[in-house]
C-alpha positions in Angstrom: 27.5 -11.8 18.6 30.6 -12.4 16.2 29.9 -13.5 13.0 33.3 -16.2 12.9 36.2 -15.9 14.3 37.6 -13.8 11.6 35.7 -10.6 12.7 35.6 -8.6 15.8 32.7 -6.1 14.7 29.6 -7.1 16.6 27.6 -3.8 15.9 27.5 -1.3 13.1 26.6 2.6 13.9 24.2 3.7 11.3 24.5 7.7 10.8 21.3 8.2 9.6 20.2 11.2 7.7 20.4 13.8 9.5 22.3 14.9 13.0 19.9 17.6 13.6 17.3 17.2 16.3 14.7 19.2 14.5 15.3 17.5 11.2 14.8 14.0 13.1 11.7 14.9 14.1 10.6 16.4 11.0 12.1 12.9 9.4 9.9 11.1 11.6 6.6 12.1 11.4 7.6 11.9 7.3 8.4 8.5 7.5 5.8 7.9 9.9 2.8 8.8 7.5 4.7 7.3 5.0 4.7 4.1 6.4 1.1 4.5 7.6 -0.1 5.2 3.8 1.8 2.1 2.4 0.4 0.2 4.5 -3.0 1.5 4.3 -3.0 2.1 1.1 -1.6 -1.2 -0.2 -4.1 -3.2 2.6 -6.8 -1.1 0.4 -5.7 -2.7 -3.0 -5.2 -5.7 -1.7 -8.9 -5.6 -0.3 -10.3 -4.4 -3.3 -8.9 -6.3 -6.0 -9.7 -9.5 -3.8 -13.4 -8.6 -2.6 -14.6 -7.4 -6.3 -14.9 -10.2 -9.4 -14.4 -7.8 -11.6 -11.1 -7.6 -11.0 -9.9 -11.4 -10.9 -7.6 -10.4 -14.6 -3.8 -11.2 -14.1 -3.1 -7.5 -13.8 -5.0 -7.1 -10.8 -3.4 -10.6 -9.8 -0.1 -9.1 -10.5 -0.8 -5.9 -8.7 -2.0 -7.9 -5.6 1.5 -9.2 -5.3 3.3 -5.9 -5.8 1.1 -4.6 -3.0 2.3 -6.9 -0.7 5.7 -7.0 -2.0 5.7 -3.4 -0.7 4.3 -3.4 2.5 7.3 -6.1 3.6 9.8 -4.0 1.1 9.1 -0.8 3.1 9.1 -2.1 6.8 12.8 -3.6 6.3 14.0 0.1 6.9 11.2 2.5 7.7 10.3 1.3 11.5 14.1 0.8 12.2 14.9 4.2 10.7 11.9 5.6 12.6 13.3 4.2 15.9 16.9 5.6 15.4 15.5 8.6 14.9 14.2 9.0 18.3 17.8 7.1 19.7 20.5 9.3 20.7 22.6 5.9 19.6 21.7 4.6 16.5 23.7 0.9 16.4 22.3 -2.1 15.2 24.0 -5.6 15.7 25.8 -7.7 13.0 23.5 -10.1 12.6 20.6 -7.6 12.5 22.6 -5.5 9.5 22.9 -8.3 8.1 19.4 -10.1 7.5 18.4 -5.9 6.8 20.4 -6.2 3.7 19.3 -9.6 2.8 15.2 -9.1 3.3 16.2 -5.6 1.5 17.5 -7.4 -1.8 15.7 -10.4 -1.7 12.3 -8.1 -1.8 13.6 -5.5 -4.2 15.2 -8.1 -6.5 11.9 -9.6 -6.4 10.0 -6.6 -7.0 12.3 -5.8 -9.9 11.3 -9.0 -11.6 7.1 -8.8 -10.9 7.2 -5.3 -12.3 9.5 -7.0 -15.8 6.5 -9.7 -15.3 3.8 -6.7 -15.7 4.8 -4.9 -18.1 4.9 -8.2 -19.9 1.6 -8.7 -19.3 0.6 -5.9 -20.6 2.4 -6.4 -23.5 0.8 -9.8 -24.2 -3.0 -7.9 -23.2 -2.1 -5.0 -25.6 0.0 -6.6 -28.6 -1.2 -10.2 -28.3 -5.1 -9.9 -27.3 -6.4 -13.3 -29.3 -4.0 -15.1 -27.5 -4.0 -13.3 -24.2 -5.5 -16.1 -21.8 -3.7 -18.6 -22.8 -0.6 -16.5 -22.5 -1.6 -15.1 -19.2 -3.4 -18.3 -17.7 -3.8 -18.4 -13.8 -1.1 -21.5 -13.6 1.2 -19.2 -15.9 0.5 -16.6 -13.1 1.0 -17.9 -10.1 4.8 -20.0 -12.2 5.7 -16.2 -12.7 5.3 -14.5 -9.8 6.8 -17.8 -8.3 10.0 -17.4 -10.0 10.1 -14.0 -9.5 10.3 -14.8 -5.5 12.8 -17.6 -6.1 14.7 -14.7 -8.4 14.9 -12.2 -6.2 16.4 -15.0 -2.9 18.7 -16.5 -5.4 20.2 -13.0 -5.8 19.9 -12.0 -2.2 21.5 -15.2 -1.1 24.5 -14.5 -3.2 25.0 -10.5 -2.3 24.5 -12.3 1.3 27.2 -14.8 1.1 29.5 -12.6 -0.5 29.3 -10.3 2.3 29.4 -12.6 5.5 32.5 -14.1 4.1 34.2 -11.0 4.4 36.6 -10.1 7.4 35.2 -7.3 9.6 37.8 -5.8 12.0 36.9 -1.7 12.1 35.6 0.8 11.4 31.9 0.0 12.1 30.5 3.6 10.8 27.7 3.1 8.1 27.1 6.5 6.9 23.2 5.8 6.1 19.7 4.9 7.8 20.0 1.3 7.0 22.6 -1.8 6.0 23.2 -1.9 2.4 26.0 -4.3 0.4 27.6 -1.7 -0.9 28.0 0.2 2.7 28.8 -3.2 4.5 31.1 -4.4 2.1 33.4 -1.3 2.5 34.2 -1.8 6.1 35.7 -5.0 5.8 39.6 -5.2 6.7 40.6 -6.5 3.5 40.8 -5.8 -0.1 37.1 -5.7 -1.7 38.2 -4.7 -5.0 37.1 -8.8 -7.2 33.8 -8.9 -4.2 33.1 -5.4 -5.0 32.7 -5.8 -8.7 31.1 -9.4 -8.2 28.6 -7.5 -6.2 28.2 -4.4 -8.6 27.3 -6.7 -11.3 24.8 -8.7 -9.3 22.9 -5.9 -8.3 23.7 -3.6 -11.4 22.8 -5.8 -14.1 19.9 -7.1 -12.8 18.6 -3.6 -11.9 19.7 -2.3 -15.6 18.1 -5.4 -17.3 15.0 -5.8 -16.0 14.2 -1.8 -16.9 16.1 -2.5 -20.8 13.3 -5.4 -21.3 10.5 -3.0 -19.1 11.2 -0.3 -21.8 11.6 -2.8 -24.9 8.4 -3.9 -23.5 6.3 -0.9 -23.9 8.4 0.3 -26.9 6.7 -2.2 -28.7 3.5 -1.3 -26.7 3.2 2.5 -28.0 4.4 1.3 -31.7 1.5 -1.0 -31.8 -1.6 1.5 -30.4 0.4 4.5 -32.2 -2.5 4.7 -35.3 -5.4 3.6 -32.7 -7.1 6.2 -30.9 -10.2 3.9 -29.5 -11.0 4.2 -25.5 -10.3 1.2 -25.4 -6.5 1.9 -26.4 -6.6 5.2 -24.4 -7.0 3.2 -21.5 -3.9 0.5 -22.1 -1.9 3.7 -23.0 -2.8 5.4 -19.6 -2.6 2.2 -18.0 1.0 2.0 -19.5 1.7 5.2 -18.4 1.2 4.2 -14.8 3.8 1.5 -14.9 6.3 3.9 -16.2 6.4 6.2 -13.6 6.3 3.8 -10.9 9.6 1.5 -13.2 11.5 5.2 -13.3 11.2 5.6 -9.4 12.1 2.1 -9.0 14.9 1.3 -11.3 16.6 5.0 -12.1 17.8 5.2 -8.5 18.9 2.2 -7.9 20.6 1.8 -11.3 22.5 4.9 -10.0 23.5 3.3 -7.0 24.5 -0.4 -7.8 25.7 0.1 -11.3 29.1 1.5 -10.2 31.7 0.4 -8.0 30.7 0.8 -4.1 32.4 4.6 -3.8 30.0 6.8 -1.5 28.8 10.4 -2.6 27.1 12.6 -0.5 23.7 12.5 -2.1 23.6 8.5 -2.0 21.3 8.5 1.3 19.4 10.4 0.0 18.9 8.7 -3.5 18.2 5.8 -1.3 15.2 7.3 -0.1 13.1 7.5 -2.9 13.2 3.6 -4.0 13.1 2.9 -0.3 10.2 4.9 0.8 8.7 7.0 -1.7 8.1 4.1 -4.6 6.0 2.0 -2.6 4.3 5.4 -1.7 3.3 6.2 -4.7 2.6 2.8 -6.1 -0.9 2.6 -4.9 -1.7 5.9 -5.7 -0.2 5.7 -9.2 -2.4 2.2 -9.7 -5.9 3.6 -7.9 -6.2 7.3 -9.2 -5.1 6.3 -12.4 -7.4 3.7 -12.6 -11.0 3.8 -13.3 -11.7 0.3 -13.1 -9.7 0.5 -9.2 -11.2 3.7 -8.5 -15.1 2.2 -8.8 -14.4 -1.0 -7.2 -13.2 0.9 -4.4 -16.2 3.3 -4.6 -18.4 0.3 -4.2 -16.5 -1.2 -1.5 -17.0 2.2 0.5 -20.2 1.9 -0.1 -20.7 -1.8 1.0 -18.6 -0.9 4.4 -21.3 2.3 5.1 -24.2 0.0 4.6 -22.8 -2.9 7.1 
């Protein structure tokens, strides 16, 4: 299906990782059990956080949402990357690559902003404690994560737009497992140069902002418990510590990759990987075994599912 008269593409060929039979089938059964943990292990947190009382803070709120944020983020690429992987021809249509690249921004824009919204929270928990549920009410909650949704289709829509306006005639090679912006945008048959630093500044600012405030945030954090030892300031700090790694597997990538003009190095694929797939793998394993609070809740939940 042609996307306007303008354009005569109708498919794009996606290259994929690897050409190498034995390499796609080691590729699958990785992103196979990768998917399978995601969604497993984010259906656990999910389960957990809304079965036990104990857990009814805006953390665990917040973390509810970024658990289902990442089941939807990962299964924009992962089960199409899976099937190419067992294709010999690995096209997908136009109007396929192009809701891929819109669910893809519009749910890692949006995952962006909810994990700017956390480590705000725990700012307010940590630095702010008298004033804490006020700051963090539920209403407050639920207005946060909202515009954080409405943030992250607002910036999709645009990257969308920008691209769909653009004249496709040939080449139709996308030399990656899935349809980005920056890999769209560089087939089109006519100067990109104004669209492609439209787009780089979209998706580059956003991505470099949101981790400046993320590490303002918990600059402040670590200067305020930096004379306070206490367990119960051992615990923000370790609780800290968990958002950080999961905001440098998020953002340092894709920094890298939208905060430049759309030029294509070799390694870019593969970059593309670990904020694609192996983030929201290691989110609920960063949250839960870090986690004491998680960790017993899910204990007792075990428990509960035995005894039934």
């Amino acid at each position: 299906m042609a996307p306007g008269n303008f354009s005569h593409v109708t498919e794009f060929i996606l290259l994929g990782l690897s050409d190498t039979r034995e390499l796609q089938v080691l590729f699958f059964i990785f992103f196979f059990l990768a998917y399978i943990m995601v969604l497993l292990g984010n259906l656990l947190v999910f389960v957990t956080v809304r079965t036990d009382p104990k857990l009814s803070s805006p953390m665990y709120f917040l973390l509810c949402n970024l658990s289902f944020i990442d089941i939807c983020y990962i299964s924009v690429t992962s089960p199409r990357l899976m099937v190419d992987l067992l294709s010999q021809k690995k096209a997908i249509a136009f109007a396929d690559c192009i809701a891929q690249l819109f669910f893809l921004h519009f749910l890692g824009a949006s995952e962006m902003f909810l994990l700017t919204v956390m480590a705000y929270d725990r700012y307010a928990a940590i630095c702010k404690p008298l004033h804490y549920t006020a700051i963090m009410s539920r209403p407050v909650c639920w207005t946060l994560v909202s515009a954080c949704w409405a943030g992250g289709f607002l910036h999709s829509i645009v990257q969308t737009l920008l691209t769909i306006q653009l004249p496709f005639c040939g080449p139709n090679t996308i030399d990656s497992y899935f349809c980005d912006v920056p890999l769209v945008v560089r087939l089109a048959c006519t100067d990109i140069y104004i669209t492609e630093w439209l787009m780089a500044s979209n998706s580059g600012l956003i991505s470099l902002l949101c981790f400046l405030v993320l590490v303002i945030s918990y600059t402040f954090i670590l200067v305020r418990i930096r004379v306070h030892f206490t367990g119960g300031h051992w615990k923000a700090l370790s609780t800290c510590a968990s958002h950080v790694m999961v905001v440098t597997l998020f953002f340092v990538p894709c920094i890298f990759i939208y905060l430049r003009p759309f030029s294509t190095l070799p390694l870019d694929k593969h970059i593309c990987v670990i904020y694609t797939v192996f983030s929201p793998v290691m989110n609920p394993l960063i949250y839960t075994l870090r986690n004491k609070e998680m960790k017993a809740s899910m204990w007792k939940l075990w428990k509960r599912c035995r005894g039934s």
